[in-house]
VOBA-1610 file (N, C-alpha, C; in pm, whole numbers, padded with zeros to 5 digits, always signed):
BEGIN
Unk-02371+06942-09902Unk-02342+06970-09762Unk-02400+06859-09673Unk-02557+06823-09702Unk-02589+06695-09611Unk-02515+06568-09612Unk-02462+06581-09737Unk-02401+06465-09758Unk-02303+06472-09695Unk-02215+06540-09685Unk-02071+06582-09613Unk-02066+06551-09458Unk-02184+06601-09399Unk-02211+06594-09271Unk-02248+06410-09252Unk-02314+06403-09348Unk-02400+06247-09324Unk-02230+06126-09288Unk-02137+06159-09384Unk-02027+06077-09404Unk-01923+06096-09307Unk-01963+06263-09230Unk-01867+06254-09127Unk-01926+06196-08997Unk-02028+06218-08996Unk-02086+06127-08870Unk-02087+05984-08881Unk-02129+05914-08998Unk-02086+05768-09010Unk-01922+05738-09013Unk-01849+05834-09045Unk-01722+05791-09021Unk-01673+05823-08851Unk-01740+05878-08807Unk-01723+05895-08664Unk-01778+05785-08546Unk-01914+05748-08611Unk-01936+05616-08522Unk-01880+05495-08587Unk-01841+05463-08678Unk-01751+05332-08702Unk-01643+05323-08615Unk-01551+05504-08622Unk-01439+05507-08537Unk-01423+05466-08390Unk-01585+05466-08326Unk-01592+05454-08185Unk-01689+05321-08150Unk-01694+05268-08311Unk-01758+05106-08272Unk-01652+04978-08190Unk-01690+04902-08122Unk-01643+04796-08064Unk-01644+04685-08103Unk-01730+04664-08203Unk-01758+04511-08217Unk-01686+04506-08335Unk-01613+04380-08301Unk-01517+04340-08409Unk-01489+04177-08386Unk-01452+04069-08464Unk-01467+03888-08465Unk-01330+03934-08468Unk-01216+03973-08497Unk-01044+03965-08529Unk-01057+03881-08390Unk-00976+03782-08378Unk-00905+03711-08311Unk-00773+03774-08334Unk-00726+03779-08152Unk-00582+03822-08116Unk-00420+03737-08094Unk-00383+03769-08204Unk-00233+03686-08264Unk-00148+03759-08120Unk-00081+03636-07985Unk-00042+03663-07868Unk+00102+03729-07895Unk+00144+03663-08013Unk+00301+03719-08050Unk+00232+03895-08082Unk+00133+03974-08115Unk+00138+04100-08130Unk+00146+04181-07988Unk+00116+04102-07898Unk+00073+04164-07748Unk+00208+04243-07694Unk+00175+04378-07659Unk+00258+04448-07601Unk+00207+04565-07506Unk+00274+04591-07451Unk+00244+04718-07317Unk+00231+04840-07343Unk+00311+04889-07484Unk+00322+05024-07524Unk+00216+05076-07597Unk+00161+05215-07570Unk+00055+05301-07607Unk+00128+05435-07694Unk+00066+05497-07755Unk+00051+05596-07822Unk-00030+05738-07801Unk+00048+05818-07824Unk-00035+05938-07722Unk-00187+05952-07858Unk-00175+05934-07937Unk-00271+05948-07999Unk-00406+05831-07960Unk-00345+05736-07964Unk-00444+05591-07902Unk-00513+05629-07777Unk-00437+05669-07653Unk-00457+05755-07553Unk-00575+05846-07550Unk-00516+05937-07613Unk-00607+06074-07627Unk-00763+06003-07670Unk-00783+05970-07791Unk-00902+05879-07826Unk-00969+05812-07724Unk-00899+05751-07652Unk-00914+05630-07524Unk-01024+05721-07407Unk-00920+05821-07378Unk-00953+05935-07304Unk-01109+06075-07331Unk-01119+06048-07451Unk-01218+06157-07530Unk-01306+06075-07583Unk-01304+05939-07607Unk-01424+05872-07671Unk-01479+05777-07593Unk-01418+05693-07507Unk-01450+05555-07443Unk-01378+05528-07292Unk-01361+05656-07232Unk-01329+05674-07103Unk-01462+05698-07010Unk-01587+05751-07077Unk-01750+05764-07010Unk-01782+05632-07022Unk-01716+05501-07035Unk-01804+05402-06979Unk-01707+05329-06857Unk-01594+05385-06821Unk-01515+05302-06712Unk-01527+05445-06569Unk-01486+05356-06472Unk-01497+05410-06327Unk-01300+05450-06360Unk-01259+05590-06312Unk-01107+05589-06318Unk-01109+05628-06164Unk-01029+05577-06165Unk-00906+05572-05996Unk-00762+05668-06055Unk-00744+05743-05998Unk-00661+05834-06045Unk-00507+05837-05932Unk-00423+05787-05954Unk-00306+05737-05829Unk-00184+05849-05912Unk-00149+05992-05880Unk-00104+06120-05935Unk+00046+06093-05905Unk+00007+06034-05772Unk+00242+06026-05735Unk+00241+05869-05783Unk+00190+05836-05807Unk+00268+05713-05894Unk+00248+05665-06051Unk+00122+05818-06152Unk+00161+05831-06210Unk+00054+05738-06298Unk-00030+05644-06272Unk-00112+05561-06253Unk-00243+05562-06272Unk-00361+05586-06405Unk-00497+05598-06393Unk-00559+05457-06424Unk-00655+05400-06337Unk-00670+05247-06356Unk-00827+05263-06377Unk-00872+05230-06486Unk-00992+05260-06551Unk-01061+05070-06566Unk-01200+05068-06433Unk-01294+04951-06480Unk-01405+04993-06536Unk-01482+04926-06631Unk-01578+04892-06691Unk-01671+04923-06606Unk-01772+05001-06611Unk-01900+05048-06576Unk-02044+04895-06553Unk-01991+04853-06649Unk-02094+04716-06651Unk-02092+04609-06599Unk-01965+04567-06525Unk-01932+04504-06480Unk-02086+04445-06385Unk-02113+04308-06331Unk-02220+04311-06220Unk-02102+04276-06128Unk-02157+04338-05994Unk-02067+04303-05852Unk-02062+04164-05837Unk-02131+04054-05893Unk-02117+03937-05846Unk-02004+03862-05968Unk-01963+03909-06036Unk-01909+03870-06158Unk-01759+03826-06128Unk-01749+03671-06130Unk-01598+03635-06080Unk-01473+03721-06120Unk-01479+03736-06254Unk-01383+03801-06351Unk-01359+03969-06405Unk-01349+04057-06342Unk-01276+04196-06365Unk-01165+04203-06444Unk-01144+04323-06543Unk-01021+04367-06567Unk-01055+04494-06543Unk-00939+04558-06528Unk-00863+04686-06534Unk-00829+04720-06604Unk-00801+04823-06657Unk-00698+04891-06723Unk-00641+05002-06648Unk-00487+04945-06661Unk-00400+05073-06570Unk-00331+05145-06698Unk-00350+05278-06696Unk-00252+05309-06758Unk-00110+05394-06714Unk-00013+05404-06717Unk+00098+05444-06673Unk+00161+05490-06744Unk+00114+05638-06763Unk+00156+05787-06811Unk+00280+05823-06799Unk+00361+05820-06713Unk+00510+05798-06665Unk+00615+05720-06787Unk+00562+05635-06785Unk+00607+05494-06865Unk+00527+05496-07026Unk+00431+05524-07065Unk+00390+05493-07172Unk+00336+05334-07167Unk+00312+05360-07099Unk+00232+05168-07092Unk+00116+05139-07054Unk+00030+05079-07049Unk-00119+05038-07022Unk-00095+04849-07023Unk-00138+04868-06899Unk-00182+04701-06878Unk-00312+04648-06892Unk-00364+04528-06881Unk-00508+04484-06848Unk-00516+04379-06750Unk-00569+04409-06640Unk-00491+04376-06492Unk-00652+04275-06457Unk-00585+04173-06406Unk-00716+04048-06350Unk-00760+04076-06258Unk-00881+04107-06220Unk-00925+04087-06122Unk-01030+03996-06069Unk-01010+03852-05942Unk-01092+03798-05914Unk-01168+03834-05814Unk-01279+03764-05797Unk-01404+03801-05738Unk-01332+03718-05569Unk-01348+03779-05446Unk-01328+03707-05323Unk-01177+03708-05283Unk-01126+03814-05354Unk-00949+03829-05344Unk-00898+03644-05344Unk-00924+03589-05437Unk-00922+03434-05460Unk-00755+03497-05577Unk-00664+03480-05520Unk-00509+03486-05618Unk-00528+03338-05700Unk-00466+03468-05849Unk-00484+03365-05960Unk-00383+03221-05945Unk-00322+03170-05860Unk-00273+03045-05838Unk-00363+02925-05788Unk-00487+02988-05744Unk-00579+02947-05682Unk-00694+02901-05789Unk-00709+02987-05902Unk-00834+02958-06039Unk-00788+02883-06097Unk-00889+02868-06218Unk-00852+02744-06357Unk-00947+02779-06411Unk-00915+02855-06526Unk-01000+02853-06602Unk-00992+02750-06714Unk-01163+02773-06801Unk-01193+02663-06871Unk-01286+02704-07033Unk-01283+02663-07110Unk-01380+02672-07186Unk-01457+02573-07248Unk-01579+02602-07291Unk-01591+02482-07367Unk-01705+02485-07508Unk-01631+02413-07581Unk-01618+02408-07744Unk-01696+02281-07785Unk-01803+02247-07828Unk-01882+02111-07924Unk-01910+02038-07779Unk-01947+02081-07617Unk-01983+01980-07523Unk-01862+01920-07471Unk-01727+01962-07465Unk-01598+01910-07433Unk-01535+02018-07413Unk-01535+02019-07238Unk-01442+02148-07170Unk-01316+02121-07168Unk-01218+02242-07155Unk-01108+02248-07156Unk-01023+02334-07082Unk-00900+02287-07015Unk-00846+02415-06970Unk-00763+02523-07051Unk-00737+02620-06932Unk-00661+02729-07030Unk-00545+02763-06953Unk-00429+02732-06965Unk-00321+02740-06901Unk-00283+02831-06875Unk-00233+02889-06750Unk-00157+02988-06709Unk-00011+02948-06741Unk+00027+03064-06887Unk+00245+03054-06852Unk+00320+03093-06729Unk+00253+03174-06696Unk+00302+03255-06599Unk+00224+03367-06501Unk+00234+03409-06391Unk+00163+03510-06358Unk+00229+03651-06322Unk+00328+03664-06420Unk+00337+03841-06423Unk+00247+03829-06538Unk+00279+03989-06568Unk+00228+04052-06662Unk+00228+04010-06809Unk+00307+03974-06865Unk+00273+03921-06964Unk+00158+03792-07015Unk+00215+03687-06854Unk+00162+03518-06876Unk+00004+03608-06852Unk-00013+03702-06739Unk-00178+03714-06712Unk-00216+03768-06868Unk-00151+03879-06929Unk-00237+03931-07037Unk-00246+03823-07171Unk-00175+03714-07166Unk-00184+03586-07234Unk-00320+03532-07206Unk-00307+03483-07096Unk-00477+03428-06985Unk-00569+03533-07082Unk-00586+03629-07019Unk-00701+03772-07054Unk-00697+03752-07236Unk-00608+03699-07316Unk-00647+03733-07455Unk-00717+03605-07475Unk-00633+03447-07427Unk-00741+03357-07489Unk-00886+03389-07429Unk-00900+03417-07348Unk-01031+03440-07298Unk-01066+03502-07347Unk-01042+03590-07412Unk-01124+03729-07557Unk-01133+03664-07653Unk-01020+03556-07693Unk-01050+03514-07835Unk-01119+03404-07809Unk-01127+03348-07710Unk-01279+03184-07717Unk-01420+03281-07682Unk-01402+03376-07620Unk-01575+03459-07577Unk-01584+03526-07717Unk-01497+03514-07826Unk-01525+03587-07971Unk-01551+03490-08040Unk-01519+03351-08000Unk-01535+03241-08076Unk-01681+03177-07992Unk-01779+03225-07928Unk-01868+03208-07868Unk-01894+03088-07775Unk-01797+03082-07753Unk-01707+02931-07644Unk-01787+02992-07505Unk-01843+02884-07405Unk-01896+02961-07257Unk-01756+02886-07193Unk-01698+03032-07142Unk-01613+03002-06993Unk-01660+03005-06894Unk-01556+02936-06801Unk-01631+02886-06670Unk-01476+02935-06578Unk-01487+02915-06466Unk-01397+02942-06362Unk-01395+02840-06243Unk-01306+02789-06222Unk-01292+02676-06104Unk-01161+02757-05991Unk-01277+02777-05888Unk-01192+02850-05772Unk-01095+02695-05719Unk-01012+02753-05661Unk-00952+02623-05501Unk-01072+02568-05431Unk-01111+02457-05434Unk-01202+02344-05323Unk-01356+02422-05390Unk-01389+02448-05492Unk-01539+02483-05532Unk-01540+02415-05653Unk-01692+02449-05705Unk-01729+02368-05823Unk-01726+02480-05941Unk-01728+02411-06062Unk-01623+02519-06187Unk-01825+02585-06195Unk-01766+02711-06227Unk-01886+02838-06238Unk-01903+02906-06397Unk-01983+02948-06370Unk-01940+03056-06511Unk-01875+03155-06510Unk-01781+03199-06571Unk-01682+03330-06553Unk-01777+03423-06598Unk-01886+03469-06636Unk-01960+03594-06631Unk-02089+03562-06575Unk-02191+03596-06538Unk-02286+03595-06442Unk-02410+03663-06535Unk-02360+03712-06632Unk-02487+03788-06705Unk-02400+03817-06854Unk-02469+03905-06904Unk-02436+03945-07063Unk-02385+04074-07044Unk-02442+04170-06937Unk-02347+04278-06909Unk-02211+04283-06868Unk-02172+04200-06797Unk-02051+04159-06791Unk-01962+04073-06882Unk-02000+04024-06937Unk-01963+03924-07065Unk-01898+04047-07141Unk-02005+04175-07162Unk-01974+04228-07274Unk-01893+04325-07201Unk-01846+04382-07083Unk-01780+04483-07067Unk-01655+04400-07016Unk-01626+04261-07026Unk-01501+04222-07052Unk-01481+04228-07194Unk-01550+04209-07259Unk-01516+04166-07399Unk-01465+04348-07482Unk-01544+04444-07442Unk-01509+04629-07464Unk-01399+04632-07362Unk-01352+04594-07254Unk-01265+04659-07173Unk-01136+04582-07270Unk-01101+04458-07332Unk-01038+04408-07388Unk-00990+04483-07526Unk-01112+04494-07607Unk-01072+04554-07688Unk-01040+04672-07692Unk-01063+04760-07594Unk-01025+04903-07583Unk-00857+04876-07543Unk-00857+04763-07473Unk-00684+04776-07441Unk-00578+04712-07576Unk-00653+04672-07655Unk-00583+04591-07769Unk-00559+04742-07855Unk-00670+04803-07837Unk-00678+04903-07933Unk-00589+05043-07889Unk-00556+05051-07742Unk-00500+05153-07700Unk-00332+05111-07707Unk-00295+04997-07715Unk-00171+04899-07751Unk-00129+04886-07879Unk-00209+04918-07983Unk-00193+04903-08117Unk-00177+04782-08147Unk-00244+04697-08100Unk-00278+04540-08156Unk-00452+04503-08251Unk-00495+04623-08217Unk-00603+04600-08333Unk-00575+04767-08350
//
């Protein structure tokens, strides 16, 4: 019997662990959720985000608890119950529109940019994955507003890491991990 109990509780916190090295293949990226992914989302890892709840349009947009207020870089997660879809939505620090940033990383002392395809929804959640997969590859990003000098895109390790959980919770509520 201890044993039984011992294996269901270790199989229960693996289920609700975060940390994972998978790098995200962009051809898997998609919008669609699963009521089961959902439900999980909702019952296991919904007590660490702030939800905004928008009822006539159908709309619950869930941020990261850890975020620090000074932290250039926010995501969201909207999900859209209506639709079956969940996004992971940018948010910059100073209402600064992403036509205006550049982001950067940098790898062996030699920064680099990271191209925006596009800025709907897809080109941003493109942006939002390399940035998961170089902060998994332990790369420091930086952020270069319009007419300022390039910064660090996280400000601390609490924020580092509740982009890096708000990411994977949306890969994971998408069925890409």
């Amino acid at each position: 019997m201890k044993k039984t109990i011992f294996f269901l509780m270790m199989a229960l916190i693996f289920a609700c662990a975060t940390g994972t090295s998978r790098l995200i293949e962009e051809e898997k990226l998609n919008f669609n959720y699963t009521d089961d992914a959902y439900l999980f989302f909702r019952n296991m890892r919904q007590t660490n985000y702030s939800l905004e709840n928008m009822e006539k349009e159908g709309l619950r947009l869930y941020t990261h608890d850890d975020y620090a207020e000074e932290t250039p870089l926010k995501t969201t997660l909207v999900v859209s119950w209506k639709a079956n879809n969940a996004y992971s939505i940018m948010q910059l620090k100073d209402s600064v529109s992403n036509q205006d940033a550049k982001f950067y990383f940098q790898k062996k002392g030699e920064k680099k940019e990271i191209k925006f395809p596009n800025l709907r929804r897809q080109g941003e959640l493109v942006v939002l994955t390399k940035l998961y997969n170089h902060l998994l590859q332990e790369d420091t990003l930086f952020i270069k507003r319009k007419g300022q000098k390039l910064e660090p895109l996280f400000i601390d390790q609490d924020s580092r890491e509740a982009f890096r959980v708000s990411m994977y919770d949306f890969y994971r509520l998408t069925g890409v991990l």
